[in-house]
N, C-alpha and C positions, 0 to 999 in steps of 0.2 A: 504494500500500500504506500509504495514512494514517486509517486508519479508527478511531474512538475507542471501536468500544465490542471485545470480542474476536471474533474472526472464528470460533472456537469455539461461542459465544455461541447461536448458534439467533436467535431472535424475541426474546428478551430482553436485556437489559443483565446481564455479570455472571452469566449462568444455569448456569456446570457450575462445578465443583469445580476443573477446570485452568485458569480464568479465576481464581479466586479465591489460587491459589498466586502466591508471590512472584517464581519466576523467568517463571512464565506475564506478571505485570505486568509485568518488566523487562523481556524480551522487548519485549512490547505496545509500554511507553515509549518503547522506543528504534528498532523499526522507525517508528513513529509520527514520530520526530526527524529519523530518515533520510528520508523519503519529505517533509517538511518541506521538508527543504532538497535534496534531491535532484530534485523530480519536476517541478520550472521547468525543470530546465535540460534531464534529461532528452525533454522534450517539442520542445527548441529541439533540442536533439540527433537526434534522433531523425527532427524533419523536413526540416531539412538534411540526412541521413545520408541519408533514404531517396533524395533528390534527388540526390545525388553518386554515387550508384551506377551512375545512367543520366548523367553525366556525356559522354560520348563523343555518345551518343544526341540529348540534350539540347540539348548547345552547337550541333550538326549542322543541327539545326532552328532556333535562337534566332538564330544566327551562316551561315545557309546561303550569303548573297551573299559570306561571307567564305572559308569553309570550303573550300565545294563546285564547283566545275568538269566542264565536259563533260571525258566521256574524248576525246579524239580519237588511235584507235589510229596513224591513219596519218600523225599528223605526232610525230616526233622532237621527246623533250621537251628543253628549254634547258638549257644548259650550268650549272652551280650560279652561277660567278661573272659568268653576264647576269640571273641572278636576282634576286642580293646587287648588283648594278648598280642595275637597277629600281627595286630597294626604297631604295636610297641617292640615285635622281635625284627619287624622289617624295618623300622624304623624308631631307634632308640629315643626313650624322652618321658615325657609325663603327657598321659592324657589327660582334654580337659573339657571334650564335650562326645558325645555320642548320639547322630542321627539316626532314628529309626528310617528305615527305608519304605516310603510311603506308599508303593505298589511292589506287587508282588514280584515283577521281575528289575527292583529295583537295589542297587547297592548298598551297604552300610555306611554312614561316611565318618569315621573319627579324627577329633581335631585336636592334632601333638602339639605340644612344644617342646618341638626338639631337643636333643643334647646341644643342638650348633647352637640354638639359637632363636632360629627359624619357626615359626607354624606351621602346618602342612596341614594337609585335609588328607587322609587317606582313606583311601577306597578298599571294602573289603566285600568278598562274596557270602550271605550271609544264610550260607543252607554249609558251609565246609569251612568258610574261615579261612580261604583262600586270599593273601592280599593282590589285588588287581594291580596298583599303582599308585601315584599318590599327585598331587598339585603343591603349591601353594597357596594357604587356606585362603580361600576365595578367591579364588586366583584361575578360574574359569572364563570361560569366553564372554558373558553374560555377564559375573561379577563385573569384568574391563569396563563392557558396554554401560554397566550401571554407575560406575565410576564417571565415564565420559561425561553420560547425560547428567550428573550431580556437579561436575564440576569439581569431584572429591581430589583427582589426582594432584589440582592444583593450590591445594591449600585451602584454609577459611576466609581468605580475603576477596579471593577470583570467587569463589562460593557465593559470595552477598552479591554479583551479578544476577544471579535468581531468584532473590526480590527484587532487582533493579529492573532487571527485565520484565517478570512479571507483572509489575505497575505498569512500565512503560507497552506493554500488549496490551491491556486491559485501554487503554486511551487511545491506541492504536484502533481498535475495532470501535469507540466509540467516534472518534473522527470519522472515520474510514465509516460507518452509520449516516452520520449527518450529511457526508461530501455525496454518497450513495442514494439519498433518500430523493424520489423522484419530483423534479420539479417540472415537468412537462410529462404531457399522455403520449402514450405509447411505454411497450415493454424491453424495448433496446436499451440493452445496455443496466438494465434492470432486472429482469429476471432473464433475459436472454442474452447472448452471444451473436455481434454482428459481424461483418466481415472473413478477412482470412488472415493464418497469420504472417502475412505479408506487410499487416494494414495495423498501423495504429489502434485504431479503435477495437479491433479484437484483443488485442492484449489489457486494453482498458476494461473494455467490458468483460473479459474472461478473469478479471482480478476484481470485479467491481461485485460480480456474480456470484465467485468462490466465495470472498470474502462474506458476504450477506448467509449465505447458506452456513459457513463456518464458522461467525464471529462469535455466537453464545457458546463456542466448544470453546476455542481458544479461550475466553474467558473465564469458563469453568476450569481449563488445566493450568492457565495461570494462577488461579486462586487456592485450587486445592493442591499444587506445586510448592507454595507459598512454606508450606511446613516443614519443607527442605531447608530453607534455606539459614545461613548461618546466622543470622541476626533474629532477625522476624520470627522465625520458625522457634527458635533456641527462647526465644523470651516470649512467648505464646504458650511453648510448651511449660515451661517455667511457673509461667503465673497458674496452668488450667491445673498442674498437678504438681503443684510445688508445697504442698502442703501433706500431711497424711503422709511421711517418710516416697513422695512420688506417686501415691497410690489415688486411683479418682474416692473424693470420701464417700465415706459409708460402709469402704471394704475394711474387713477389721485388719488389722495388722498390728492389735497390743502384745507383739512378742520383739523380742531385742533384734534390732535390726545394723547391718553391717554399712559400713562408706562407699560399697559397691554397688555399682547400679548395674542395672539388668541390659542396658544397652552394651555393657563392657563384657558381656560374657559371649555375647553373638547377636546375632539379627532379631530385633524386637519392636513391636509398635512404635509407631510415631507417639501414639499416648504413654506408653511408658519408658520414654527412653530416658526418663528422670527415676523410676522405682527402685529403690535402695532390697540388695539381697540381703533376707532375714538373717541372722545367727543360729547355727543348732543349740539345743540347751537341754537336752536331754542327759546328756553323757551322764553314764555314772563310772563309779572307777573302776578302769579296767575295762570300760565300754569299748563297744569295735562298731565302724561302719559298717554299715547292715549289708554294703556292697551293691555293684551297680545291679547284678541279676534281681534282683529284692528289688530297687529302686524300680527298675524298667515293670516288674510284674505288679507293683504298687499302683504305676501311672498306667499300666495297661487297662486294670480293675477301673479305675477314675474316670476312665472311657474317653479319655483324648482321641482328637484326631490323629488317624498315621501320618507317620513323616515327621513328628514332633522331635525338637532337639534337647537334650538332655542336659544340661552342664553338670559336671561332674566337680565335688569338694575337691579343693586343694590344702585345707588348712584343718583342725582341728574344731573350729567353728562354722567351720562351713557345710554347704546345704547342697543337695540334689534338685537342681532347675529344671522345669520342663517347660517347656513352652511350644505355641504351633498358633501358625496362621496363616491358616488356610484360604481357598476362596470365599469362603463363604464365610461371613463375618461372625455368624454365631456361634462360631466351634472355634473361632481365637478363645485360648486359655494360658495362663500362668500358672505352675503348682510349686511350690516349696514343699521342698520333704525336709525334716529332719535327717541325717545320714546315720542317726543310732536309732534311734525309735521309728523313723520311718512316718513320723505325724505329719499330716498335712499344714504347715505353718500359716501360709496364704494360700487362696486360691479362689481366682479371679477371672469372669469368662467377660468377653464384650458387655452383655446385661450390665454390668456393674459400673461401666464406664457412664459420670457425664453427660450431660447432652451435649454439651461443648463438645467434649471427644467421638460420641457417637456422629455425630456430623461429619468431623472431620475424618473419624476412620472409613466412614464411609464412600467420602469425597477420596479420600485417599487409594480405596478399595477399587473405584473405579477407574480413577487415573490410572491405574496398574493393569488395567482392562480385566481384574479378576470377578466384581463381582455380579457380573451376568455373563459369563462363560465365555462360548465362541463370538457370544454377538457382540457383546462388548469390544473382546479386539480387534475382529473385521473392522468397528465403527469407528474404533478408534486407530487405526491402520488408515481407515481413509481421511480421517482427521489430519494427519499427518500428511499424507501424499497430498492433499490440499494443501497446507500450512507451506510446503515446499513449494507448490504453484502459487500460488502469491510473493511469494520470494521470486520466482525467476520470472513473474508475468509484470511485478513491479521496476525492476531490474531491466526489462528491455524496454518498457513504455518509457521510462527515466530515460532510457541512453537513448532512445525516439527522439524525445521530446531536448534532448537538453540541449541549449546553446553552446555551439562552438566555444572550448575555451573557459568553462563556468560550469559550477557546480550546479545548475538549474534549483535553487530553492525559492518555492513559492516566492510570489511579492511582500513586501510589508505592510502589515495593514496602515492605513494613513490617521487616524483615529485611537489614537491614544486609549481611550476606555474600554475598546475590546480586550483589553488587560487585565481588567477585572475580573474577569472569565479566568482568565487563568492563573490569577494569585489566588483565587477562591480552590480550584485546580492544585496548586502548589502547598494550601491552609489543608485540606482534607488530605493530601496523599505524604504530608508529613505528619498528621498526627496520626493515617493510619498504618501509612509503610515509610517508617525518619526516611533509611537509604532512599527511598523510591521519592521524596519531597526533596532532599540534598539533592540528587538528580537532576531533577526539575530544577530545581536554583538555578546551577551550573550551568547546564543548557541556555534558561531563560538569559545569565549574564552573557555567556559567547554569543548570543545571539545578538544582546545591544550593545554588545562592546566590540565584537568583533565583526559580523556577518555583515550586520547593517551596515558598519564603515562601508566594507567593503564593497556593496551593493552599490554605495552611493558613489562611492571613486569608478568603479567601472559604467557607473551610465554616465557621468558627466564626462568620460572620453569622447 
């Protein structure tokens, strides 16, 4: 949506009367700024995002010598701890978590910490106890991809780009609304596509179109995106479950609780990536871990979902974690066991979250295209391959349109007070996104300090 001349416009530059009004420029201006700096990242977004959705699918294929195993119904699978043996005789270390293997012809996966150093993920076959092979723990094709689209690889700084962005799309499709909304009859260019694409105007109207049928998607995964990210997301989550040692209130959790939180042990809700892991308090003297075959046959009884991962004690206080979450949001669960008694400490399924958090897990659930199945990711696979058509349909209409020599950004409105539009603009998206209002500053100053110079030195050549 960076088009330089107004999307109004017809075959001309500038040709109707609502291109020529001042807030029609501002608009123009400033969807033009957004889709600037918005439409890189969104395209890196977008094709990670579509990728991550088949995630499960993916890894299955890329990773199959690892993943995948025959069923064999008639031999009895291995004990959990000849598993966590295997994976410790191929690969010396201390284990510290153990995946149950979610489908039947599916691997066991335990997570070492090596002798070197290192984590690994190792893969084990879990009817013989055969080790397959091993990664680095999360260190699959799919973890990378989920890394890219986070933005994790580059640190918490590059990170608060996805509130930056997300604000900045969020204003993008409301422009890209107003610049769109039809001021003359007829459906050109409106809901249809004219021309070829030889011809300006098909690339207007194929971005004018996309966009209109897309912009309530983009806007919902910029929002429910939002939880990612390093500022916003960190202090959202903070305040929703920052009280109740992390836990949404109401769950009980009056037992002694440890400095470790449940995000440090492995992959866990966005609502709890603040939950502080309980302390065992059982022991009596001369107590022994009750051991992980006991813990797995505990959490079997409890009726979790398969595929649940397990964290295993490292300490003498410490607890056997289960956790899983799945597609379907109401078999997400947390269990704390004690490691000598074997007592259920916490235990915590979606129901008990929040409505703050049931929202956003939800919002969350879908973003990931889990929680309506195949449809969900088809729709949001197409979500994407639109999101990329607007990027390359803004991109040629721009290099169409733009003057020899110049950046082609919109005019400036002449009228001062259409300003007020946008410090009101700048008042709301810093108290509800700061980075995404500091943004907005920045922009707003290069634009009167520097742009408009410049504007004004090039026409009076």
């Amino acid at each position: 949506m960076t088009d330089t001349t107004a999307p109004g416009a017809g075959t001309g530059a500038l040709a109707s009367p609502a291109s020529n009004s001042d807030l029609y420029r501002a608009v123009w201006r400033w969807h033009f700024y957004a889709g600037l700096l918005v439409l890189p990242f969104m395209i890196t977004l977008a094709v990670t995002g579509a990728l991550y959705l088949f995630r499960d699918e993916l890894d299955a294929i890329l990773h199959a010598d690892l993943k995948r195993v025959e069923i064999r119904e008639t031999l009895a699978k291995a004990a959990p701890s000849a598993i966590v043996a295997a994976a410790l005789d191929a690969h010396p270390g201390t284990a510290v978590k153990y995946t149950d293997p979610p489908v039947a012809n599916a691997s066991a996966e335990i997570t070492v910490k090596a002798d070197t150093g290192q984590r690994l993920a190792v893969y084990v076959d879990p009817y013989d106890a055969t080790v397959l092979g091993a990664l680095p723990d999360r260190g699959t094709v799919m973890w990378t991809v989920r890394y890219l689209h986070s933005l994790r690889y580059f640190g918490p700084t590059v990170r608060a780009v996805i509130e930056i962005v997300g604000g900045w799309a969020i204003l993008l499709v409301g422009t890209g609304i107003y610049l769109w909304w039809p001021r003359k009859s007829g459906r050109g260019g409106v809901t249809s596509v004219r021309g070829t694409p030889k011809n300006r105007m098909f690339w207007r109207d194929t971005h004018a179109v996309t966009g209109i049928f897309v912009g309530a998607f983009i806007v919902f995964l910029a929002i429910t995106g939002m939880p990612w990210s390093g500022n916003w997301g960190a202090k959202v989550n903070e305040w929703a479950n920052g009280n109740n040692f992390g836990y949404p209130s109401g769950v009980r959790v009056n037992v002694p609780m440890s400095d470790v939180k449940l995000a440090e042990t492995g992959q866990t809700a966005w609502s709890l990536e603040q939950a502080r892991i309980p302390n065992s308090t059982d022991a009596a003297p001369q107590a022994r871990d009750m051991g992980i075959d006991r813990a797995v046959e505990i959490v079997d009884g409890l009726g979790l979902h398969r595929g649940y991962a397990l964290a295993l004690p490292t300490s003498p206080t410490g607890v056997y974690s289960a956790s899983v979450y799945p597609d379907d949001l109401s078999q997400q669960r947390v269990v704390h066991l004690d490691q000598y008694s074997g007592k259920p400490l916490v235990d915590m399924t979606y129901a008990d979250y929040g409505p703050l958090g049931k929202w956003l897990e939800f919002g969350i659930n879908v973003h990931m295209g889990q929680e309506f199945g195949l449809a969900n990711q088809i729709l949001l696979v197409a979500v994407c391959l639109a999101i990329v058509m607007l990027a390359v349909s803004a991109g040629v209409m721009w290099w169409k349109r733009r003057p020899s020599g110049s950046l082609g950004v919109p005019p400036m409105p002449t009228d001062p007070k259409v300003f007020r539009g946008l410090l009101a603009i700048l008042i709301v998206g810093g108290i509800v996104f700061p980075l995404v209002g500091a943004s907005l500053l920045v922009m707003l100053a290069i634009d009167l300090l520097v742009i408009r110079p410049l504007g004004k030195r090039a026409a009076a050549r």
